[in-house]
N, CA and C atoms as an extended XYZ file, in Angstrom:
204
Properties=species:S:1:pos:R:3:atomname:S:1:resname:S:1:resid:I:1 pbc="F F F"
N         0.829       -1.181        0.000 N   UNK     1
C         0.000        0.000        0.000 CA  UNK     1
C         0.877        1.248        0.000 C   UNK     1
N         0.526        2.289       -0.419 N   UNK     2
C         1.059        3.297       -0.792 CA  UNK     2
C         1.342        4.205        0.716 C   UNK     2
N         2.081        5.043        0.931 N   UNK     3
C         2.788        5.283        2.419 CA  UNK     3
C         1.808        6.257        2.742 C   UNK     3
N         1.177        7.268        2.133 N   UNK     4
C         0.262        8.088        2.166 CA  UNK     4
C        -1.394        7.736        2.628 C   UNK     4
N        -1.508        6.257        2.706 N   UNK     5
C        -2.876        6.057        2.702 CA  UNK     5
C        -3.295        5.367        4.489 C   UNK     5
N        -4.049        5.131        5.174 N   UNK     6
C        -4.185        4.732        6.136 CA  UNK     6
C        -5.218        3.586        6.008 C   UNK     6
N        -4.951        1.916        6.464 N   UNK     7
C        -5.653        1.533        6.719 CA  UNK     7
C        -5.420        0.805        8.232 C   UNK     7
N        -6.395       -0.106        7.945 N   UNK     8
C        -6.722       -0.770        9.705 CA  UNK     8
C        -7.774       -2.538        9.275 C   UNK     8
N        -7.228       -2.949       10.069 N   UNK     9
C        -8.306       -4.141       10.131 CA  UNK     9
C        -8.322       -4.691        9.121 C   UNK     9
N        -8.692       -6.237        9.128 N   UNK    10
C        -8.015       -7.293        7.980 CA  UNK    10
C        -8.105       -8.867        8.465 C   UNK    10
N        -8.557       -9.588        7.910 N   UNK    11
C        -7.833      -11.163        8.153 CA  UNK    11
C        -9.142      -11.802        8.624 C   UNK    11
N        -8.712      -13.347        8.603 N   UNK    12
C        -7.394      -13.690        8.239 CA  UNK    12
C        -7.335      -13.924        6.279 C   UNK    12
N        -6.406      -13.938        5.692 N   UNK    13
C        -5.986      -14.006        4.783 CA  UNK    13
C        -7.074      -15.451        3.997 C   UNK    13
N        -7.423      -15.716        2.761 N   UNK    14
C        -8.504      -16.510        2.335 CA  UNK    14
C        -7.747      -16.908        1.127 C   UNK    14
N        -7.299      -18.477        0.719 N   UNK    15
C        -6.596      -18.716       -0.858 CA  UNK    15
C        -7.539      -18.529       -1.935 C   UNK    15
N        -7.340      -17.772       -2.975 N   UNK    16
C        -8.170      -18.166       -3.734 CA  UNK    16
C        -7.929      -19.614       -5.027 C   UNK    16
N        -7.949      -20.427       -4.982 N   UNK    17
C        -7.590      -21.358       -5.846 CA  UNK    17
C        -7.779      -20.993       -7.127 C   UNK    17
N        -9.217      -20.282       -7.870 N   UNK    18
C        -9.257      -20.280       -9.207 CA  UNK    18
C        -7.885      -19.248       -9.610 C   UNK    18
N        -7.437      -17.890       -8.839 N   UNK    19
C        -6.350      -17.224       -8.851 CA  UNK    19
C        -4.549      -17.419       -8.408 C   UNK    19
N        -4.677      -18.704       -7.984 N   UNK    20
C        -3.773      -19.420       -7.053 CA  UNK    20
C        -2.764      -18.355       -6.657 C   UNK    20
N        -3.867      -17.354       -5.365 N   UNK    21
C        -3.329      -16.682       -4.207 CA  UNK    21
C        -4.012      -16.331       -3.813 C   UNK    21
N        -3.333      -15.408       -2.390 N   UNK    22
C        -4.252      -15.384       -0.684 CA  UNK    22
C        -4.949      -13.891       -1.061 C   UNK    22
N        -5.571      -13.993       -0.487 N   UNK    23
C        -6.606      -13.015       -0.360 CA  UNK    23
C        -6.909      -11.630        0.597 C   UNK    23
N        -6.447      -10.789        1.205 N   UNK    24
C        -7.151      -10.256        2.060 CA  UNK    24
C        -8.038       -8.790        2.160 C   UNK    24
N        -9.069       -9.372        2.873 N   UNK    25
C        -9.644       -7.625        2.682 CA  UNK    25
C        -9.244       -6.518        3.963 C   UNK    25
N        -8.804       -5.700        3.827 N   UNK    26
C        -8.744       -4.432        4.524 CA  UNK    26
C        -9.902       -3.401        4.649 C   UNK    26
N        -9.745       -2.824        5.424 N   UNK    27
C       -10.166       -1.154        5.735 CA  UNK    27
C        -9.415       -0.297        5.093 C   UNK    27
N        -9.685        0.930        4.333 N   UNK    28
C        -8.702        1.782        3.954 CA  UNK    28
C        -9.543        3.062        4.045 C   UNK    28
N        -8.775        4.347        4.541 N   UNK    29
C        -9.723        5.146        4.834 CA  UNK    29
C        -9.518        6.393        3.373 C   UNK    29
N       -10.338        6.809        2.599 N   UNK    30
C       -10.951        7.413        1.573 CA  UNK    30
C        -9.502        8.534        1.888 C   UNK    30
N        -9.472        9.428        0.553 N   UNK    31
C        -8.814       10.896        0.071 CA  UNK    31
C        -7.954       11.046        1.296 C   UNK    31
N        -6.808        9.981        1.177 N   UNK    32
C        -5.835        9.869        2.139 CA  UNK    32
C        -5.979       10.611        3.935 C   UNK    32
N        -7.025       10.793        3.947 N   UNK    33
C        -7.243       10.843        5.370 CA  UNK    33
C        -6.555        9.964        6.605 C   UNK    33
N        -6.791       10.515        7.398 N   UNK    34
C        -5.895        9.667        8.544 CA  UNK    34
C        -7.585        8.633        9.151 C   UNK    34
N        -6.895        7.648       10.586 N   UNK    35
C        -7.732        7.438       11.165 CA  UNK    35
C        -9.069        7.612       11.454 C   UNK    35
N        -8.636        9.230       12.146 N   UNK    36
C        -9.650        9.739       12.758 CA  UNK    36
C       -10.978       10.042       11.864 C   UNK    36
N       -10.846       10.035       10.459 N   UNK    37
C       -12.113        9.812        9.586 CA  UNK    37
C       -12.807        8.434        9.562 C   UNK    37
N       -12.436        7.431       10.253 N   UNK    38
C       -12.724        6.194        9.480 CA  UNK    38
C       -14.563        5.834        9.345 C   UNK    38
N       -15.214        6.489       10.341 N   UNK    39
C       -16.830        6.514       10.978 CA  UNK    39
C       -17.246        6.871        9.353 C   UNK    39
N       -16.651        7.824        8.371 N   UNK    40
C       -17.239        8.286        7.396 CA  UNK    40
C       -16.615        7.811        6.021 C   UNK    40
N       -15.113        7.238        5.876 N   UNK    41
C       -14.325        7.704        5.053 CA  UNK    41
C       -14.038        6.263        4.559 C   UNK    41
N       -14.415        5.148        5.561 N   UNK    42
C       -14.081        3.484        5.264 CA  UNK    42
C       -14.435        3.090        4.408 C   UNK    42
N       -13.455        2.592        3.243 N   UNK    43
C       -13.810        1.729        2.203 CA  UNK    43
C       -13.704        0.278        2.623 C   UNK    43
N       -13.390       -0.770        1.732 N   UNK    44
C       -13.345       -2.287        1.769 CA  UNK    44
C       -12.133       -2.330        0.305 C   UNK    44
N       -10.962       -2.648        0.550 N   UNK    45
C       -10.229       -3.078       -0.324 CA  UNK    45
C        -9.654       -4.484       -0.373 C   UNK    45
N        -9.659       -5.569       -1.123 N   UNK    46
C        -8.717       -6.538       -1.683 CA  UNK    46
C        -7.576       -6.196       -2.207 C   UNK    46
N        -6.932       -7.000       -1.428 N   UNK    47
C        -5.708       -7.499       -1.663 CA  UNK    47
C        -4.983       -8.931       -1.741 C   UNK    47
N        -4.199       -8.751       -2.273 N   UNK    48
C        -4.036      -10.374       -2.936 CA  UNK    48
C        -2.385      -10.216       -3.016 C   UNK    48
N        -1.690      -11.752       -2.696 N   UNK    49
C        -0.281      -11.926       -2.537 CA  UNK    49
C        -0.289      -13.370       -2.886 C   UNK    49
N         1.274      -13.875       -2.877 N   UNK    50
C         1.703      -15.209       -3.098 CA  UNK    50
C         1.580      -16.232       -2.084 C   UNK    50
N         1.786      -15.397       -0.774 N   UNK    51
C         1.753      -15.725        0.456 CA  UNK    51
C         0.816      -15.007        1.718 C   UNK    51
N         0.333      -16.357        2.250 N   UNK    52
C        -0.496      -15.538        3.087 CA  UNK    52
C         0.296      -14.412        4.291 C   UNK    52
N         1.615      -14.881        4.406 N   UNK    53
C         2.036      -14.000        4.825 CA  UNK    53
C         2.593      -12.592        4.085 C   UNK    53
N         2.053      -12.243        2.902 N   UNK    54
C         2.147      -11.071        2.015 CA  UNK    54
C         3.761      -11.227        1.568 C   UNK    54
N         4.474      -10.232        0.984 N   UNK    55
C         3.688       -8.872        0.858 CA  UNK    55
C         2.012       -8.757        0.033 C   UNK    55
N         1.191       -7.948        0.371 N   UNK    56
C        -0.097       -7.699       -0.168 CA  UNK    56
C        -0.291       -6.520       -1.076 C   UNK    56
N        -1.024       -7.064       -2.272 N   UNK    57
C        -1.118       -5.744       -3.164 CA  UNK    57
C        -2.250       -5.231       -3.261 C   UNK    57
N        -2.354       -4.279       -3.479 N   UNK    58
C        -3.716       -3.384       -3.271 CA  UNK    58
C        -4.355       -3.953       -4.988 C   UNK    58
N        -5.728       -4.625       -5.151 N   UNK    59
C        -6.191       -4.932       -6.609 CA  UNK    59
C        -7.245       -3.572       -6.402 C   UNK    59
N        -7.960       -3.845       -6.006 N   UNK    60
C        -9.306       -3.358       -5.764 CA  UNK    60
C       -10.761       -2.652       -4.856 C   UNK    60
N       -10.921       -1.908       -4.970 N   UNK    61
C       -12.437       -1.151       -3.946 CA  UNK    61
C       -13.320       -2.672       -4.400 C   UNK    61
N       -13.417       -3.039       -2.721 N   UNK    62
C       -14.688       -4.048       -3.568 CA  UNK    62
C       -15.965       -3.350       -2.005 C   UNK    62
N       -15.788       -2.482       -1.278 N   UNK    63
C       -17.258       -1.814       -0.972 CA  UNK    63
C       -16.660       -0.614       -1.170 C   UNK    63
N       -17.423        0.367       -1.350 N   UNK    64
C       -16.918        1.883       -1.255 CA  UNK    64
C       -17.108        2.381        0.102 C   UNK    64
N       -17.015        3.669        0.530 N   UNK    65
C       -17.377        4.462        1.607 CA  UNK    65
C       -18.573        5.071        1.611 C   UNK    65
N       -19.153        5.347        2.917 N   UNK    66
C       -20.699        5.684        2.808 CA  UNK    66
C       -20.602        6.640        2.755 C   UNK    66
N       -19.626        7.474        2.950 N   UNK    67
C       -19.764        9.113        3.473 CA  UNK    67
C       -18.704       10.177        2.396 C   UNK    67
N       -18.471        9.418        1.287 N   UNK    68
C       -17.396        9.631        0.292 CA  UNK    68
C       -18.098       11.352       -0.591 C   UNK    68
């Protein structure tokens, strides 16, 4: 993830077999905000690696934020 962005919360990690790799979804909080937005600013991102112990790459928004 990019050094600028804040997330939180995650796991545990899920294989995907048809992709043969791990899976995980995060919290990431919207227009690089810190923390203290998260009540408004929380998205849902996937991420996906070789190993469940990562490194993890950011693919995708798979919920958006309610308050975006």
């Amino acid at each position: 993830m990019q050094s600028n962005v804040s997330s939180w919360g995650g796991g545990p990690p899920v294989y995907d077999a048809a992709n043969k790799e791990w899976v995980l979804f995060v919290t990431e909080i919207k227009h690089h905000c810190g923390l203290d937005q998260w009540q408004h600013l929380s998205s849902v991102v996937a991420t996906a690696a070789a190993s469940p112990t990562g490194p993890f790459v950011r693919r995708r928004v798979a919920v958006e934020a309610q308050g975006t």
